[in-house]
C-alpha positions in Angstrom: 126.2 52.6 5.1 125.7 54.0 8.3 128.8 53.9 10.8 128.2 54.7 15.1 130.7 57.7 15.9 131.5 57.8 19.6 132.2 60.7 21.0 135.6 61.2 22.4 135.0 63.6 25.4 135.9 61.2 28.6 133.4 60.6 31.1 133.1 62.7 33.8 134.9 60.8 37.0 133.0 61.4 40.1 134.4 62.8 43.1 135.7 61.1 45.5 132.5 60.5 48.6 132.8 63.2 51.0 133.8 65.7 48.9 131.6 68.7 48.1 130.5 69.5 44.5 130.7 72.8 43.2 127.6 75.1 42.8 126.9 76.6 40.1 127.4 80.3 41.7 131.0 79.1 42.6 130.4 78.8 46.6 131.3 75.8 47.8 128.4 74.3 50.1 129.5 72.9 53.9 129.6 69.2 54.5 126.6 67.6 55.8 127.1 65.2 58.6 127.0 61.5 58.0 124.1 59.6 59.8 124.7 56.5 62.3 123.4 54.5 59.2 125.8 55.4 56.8 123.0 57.3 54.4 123.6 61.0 53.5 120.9 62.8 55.0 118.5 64.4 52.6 119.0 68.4 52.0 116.2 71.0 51.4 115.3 74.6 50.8 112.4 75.6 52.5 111.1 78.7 50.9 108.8 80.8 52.9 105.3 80.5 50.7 105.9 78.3 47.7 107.7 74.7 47.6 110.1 72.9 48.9 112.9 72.2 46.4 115.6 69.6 47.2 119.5 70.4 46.9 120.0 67.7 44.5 118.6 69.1 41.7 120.9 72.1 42.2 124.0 70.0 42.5 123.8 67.2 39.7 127.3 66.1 40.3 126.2 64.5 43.8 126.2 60.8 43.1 123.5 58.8 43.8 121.0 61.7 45.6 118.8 59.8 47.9 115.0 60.2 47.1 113.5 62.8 49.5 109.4 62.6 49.4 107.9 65.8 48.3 104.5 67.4 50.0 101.9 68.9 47.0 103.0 72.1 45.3 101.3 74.8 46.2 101.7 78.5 45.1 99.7 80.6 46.7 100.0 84.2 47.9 100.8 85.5 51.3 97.7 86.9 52.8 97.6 91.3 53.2 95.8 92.6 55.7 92.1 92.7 55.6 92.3 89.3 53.2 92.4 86.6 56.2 88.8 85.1 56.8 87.0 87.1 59.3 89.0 90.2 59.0 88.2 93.5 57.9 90.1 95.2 55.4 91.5 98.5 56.7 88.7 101.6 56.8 90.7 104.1 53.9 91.1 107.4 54.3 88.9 109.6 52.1 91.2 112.6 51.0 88.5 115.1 50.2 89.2 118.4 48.1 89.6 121.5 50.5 87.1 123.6 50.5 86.9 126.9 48.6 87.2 130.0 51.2 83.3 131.9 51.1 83.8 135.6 51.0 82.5 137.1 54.0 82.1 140.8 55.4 81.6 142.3 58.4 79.1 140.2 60.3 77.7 143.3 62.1 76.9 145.0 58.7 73.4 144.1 58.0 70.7 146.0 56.9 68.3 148.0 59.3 65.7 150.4 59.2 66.8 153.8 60.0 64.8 156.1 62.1 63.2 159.0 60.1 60.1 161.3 60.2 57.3 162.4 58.3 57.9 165.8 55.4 55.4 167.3 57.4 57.8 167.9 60.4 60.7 169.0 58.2 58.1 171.4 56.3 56.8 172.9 59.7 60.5 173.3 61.2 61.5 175.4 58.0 58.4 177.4 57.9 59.4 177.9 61.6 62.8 179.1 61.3 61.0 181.6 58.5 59.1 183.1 60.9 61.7 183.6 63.6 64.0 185.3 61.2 60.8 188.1 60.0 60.1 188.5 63.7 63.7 188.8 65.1 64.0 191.3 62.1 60.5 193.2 63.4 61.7 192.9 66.8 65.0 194.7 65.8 63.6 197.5 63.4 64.4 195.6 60.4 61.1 195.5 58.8 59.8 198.3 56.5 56.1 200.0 57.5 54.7 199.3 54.6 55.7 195.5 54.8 54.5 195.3 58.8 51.5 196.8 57.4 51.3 193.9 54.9 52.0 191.4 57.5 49.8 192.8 60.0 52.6 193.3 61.9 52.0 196.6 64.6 54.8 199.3 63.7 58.0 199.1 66.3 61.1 201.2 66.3 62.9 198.4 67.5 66.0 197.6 69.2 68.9 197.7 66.8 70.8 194.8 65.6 72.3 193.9 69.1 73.8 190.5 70.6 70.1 189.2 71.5 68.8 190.0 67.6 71.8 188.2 66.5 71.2 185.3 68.5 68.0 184.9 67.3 68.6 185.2 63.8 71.2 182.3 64.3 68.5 179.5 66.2 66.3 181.2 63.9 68.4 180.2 60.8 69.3 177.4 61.6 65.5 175.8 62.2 64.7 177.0 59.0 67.9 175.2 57.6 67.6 172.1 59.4 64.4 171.5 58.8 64.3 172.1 55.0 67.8 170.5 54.5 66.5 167.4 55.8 63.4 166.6 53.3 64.1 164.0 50.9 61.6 162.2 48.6 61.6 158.2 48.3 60.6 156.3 45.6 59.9 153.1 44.7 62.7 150.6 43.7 65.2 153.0 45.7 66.8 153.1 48.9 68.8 155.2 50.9 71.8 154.0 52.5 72.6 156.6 55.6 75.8 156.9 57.4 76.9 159.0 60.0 80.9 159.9 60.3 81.5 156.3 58.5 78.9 154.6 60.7 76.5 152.7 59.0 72.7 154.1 60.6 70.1 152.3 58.7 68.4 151.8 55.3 65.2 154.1 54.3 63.4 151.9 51.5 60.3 154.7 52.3 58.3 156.2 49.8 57.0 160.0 49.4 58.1 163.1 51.4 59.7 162.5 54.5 62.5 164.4 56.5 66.2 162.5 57.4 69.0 164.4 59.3 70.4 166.6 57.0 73.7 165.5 59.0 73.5 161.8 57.6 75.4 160.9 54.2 72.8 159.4 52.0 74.0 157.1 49.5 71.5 155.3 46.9 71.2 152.0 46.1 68.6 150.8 43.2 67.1 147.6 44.7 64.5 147.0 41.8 64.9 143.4 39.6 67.8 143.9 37.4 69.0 142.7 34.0 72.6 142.8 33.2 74.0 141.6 29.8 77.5 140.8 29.8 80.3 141.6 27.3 82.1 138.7 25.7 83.7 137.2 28.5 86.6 134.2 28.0 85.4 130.8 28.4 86.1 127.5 26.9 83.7 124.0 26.3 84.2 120.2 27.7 88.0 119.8 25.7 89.5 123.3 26.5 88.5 125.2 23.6 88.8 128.5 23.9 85.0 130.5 23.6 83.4 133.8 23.7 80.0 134.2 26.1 77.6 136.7 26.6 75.9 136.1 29.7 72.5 136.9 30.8 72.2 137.7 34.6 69.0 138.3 36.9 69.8 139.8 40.0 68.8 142.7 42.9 70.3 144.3 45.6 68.9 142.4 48.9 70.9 143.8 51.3 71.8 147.3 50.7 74.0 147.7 53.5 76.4 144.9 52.6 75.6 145.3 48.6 76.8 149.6 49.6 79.3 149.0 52.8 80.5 145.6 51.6 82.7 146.2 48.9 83.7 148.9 47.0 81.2 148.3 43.6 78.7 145.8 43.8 78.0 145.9 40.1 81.8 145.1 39.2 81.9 142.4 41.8 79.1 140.7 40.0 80.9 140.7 36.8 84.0 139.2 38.4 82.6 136.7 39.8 80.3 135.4 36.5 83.9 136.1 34.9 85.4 133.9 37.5 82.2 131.5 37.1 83.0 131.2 32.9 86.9 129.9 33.8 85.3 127.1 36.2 82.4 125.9 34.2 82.5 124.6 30.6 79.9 126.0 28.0 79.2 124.2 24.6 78.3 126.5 21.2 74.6 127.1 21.4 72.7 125.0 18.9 74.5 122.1 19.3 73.7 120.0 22.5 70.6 121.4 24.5 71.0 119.9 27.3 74.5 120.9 28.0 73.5 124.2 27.5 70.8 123.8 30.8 73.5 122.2 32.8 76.1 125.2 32.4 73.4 127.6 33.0 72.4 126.0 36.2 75.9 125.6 37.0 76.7 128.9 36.4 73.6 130.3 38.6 74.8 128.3 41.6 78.2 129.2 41.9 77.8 132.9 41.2 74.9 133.1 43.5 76.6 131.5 46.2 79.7 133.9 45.7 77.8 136.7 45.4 75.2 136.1 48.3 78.1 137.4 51.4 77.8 140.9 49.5 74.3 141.1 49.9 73.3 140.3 46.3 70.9 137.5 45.3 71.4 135.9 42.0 68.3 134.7 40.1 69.7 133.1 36.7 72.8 132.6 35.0 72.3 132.1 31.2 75.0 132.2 28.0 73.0 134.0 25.4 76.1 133.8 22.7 78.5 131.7 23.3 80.9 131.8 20.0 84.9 130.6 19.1 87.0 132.9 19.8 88.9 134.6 16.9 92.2 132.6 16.9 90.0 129.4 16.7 87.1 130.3 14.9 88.1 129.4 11.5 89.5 126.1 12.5 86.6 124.9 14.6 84.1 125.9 11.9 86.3 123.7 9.0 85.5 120.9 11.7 81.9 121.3 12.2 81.6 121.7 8.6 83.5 118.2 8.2 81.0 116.5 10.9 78.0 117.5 9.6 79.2 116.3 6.1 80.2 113.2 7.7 77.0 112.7 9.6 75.2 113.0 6.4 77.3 110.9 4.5 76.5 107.9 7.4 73.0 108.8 6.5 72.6 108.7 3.1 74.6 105.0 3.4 72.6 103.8 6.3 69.3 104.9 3.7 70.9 103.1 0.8 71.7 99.8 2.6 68.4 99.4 3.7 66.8 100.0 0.1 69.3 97.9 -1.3 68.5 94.9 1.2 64.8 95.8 1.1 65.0 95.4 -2.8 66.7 92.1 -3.1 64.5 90.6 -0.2 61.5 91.5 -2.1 62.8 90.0 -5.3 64.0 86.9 -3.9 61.2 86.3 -1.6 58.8 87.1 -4.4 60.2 84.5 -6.6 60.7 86.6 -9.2 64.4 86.1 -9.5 66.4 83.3 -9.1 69.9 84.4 -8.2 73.1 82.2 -7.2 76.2 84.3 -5.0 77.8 85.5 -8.0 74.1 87.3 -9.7 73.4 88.5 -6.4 76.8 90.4 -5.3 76.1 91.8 -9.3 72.6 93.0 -8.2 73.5 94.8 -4.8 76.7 96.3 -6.8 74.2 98.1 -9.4 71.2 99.0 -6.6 73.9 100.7 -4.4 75.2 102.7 -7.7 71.8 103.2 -8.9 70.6 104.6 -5.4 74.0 106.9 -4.6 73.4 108.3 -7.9 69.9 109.4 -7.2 70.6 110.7 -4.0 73.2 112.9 -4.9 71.1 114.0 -8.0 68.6 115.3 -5.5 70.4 116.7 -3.0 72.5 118.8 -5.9 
């Protein structure tokens, strides 16, 4: 038997018309004003994008809330720029990387043909100076009979080793000097760089005998096609593993005056800047992905040719020849090729013993040899896939 307990909480009593209700946050809400009709006006919140939601449902201890009517609902989004229809949205600013500084030299240093003659001049200026010293020394008494006889030379007492004699031996020396000091031999694939008092004064690319101021500092430059094979330089692949390369380069001298003038060593600026070239671009273990190994050789040609083209060199490939782990690494990274390749064969060999397996019982089945229900067939693929493992590894051991 079932008895109706009534709850003994009394009723809330209203308050009194006129009186504000509490809120909820404890602020007590201003007194509308009463209308000429007697009805409380209605009260609203207007938000700015949303709804409009009346005060009544914020205050349920208002008695007897007079029905406001309510416009649609409807949430939407306030507009950005760019998003109103027939605007344009705002042009952005691409924030490009800055540019890498080029190395440059002196824009004035660039190779020129300097002026030199034929070895036949040089060769008659010394053989010229050689016979103004024997006649200054016949003129001054110098020479022995029987040698003037030799020469053909008529005898002469002479005139003693005076201020004149002396005078002449000097021009005469010095024509001999000058003009034999000054023969150089070119070949081919060399250059000579010539520079006067620290004054660049040309190139002499030249071959055979010719004659160059003896004054001039001659400096050569080989500026035959070159190979240079690198040492193991540091390097690392696509996830920052560290490597060792060896790099092949292909390279000549094009301008020997910036290549000589330029920098200090143009040989050990070419390895700095493949060294620099190995830090930037990442190299992959040769063997394992062709075409990776293409891209970092092109890579590698471009950006050491461009930094080595202000010095007057001109780079014609770029290629790893070894590329290897380096030592702290090595044993580590070849536990996890090992572990790949025996993975990759693993998904082989399954992948091969599925497809017999599936092969066998669709032949069977289709065949009508065998009948088989669910419970047969899971039996059958069960022994096929030990069957087949079994061989396989039998084989491959």
């Amino acid at each position: 038997m079932s008895t109706n307990t009534t709850s003994s909480t009394p009723p809330s009593t209203p308050p009194p018309a006129g009186t504000p209700a509490p809120s909820s946050s404890g602020s007590v809400p201003e007194p509308p004003a009463e209308s000429s009709t007697g009805s409380r006006p209605a009260r609203l919140i207007h938000n700015e994008a949303t709804t409009e939601i009346p005060v009544h449902l914020l205050f349920r201890d208002d008695p007897a809330p007079a029905p406001v009517p309510l416009r649609p609902a409807v949430v939407a989004r306030r507009q950005g720029p760019g998003e109103r229809p027939g605007e344009r949205p705002p042009a952005r600013r691409r924030v490009g990387a800055r540019p890498r500084p080029v190395p440059s030299v002196d824009p004035e240093l660039t190779e020129r043909p300097a002026r030199v003659l034929p070895g036949a001049a040089g060769v008659a200026a010394g053989l010229s100076g050689v016979a103004g010293c024997v006649a200054t020394s016949w003129w001054a008494g110098l020479v022995p009979p029987l040698t003037a006889q030799a020469l053909g030379l008529p005898v002469h007492a002479g005139v003693g080793l005076g201020p004149a004699p002396w005078a002449a031996y000097a021009a005469a020396g010095a024509l001999g000097m000058f003009g034999f000091g000054g023969l150089a031999r070119g070949r081919t694939g060399r250059a000579w760089v010539l520079g006067l008092f620290g004054r660049y004064r040309g190139t002499v690319r030249r071959t055979g005998l010719m004659w160059v101021n003896p004054l001039l500092l001659r400096r050569r430059v080989d500026v035959r096609l070159r190979h240079w094979r690198s040492e193991p330089m540091p390097a690392a692949d696509g996830n920052g593993v560290a490597l060792r390369a060896v790099t092949l380069v292909v390279w000549r001298v094009r301008d020997t005056a910036k290549a000589t003038l330029g920098v200090e060593d143009h040989e050990t600026y070419l390895r700095e800047c493949v060294e620099a070239a190995l830090a930037r671009v990442p190299v992959e273990p040769l063997g394992t992905v062709r075409s990776a190994a293409d891209v970092a050789g092109d890579t590698l040609t471009r950006l050491v040719a461009a930094d080595a083209a202000p010095v007057g060199l001109e780079v014609f490939s770029v290629r790893p020849v070894r590329v290897e782990y380096a030592p702290e690494v090595a044993a580590a990274m070849h536990r996890r090729r090992i572990a790949a390749l025996d993975a990759a064969q693993r998904a082989s060999v399954l992948t091969s013993v599925v497809d017999s397996v599936e092969d066998t019982v669709t032949r069977l089945t289709m065949r009508g040899l065998v009948e088989l229900d669910d419970y047969e067939r899971k039996v059958l693929v069960k022994d096929l896939t030990v069957a087949f493992c079994a061989g396989r590894g039998d084989t491959g051991a």
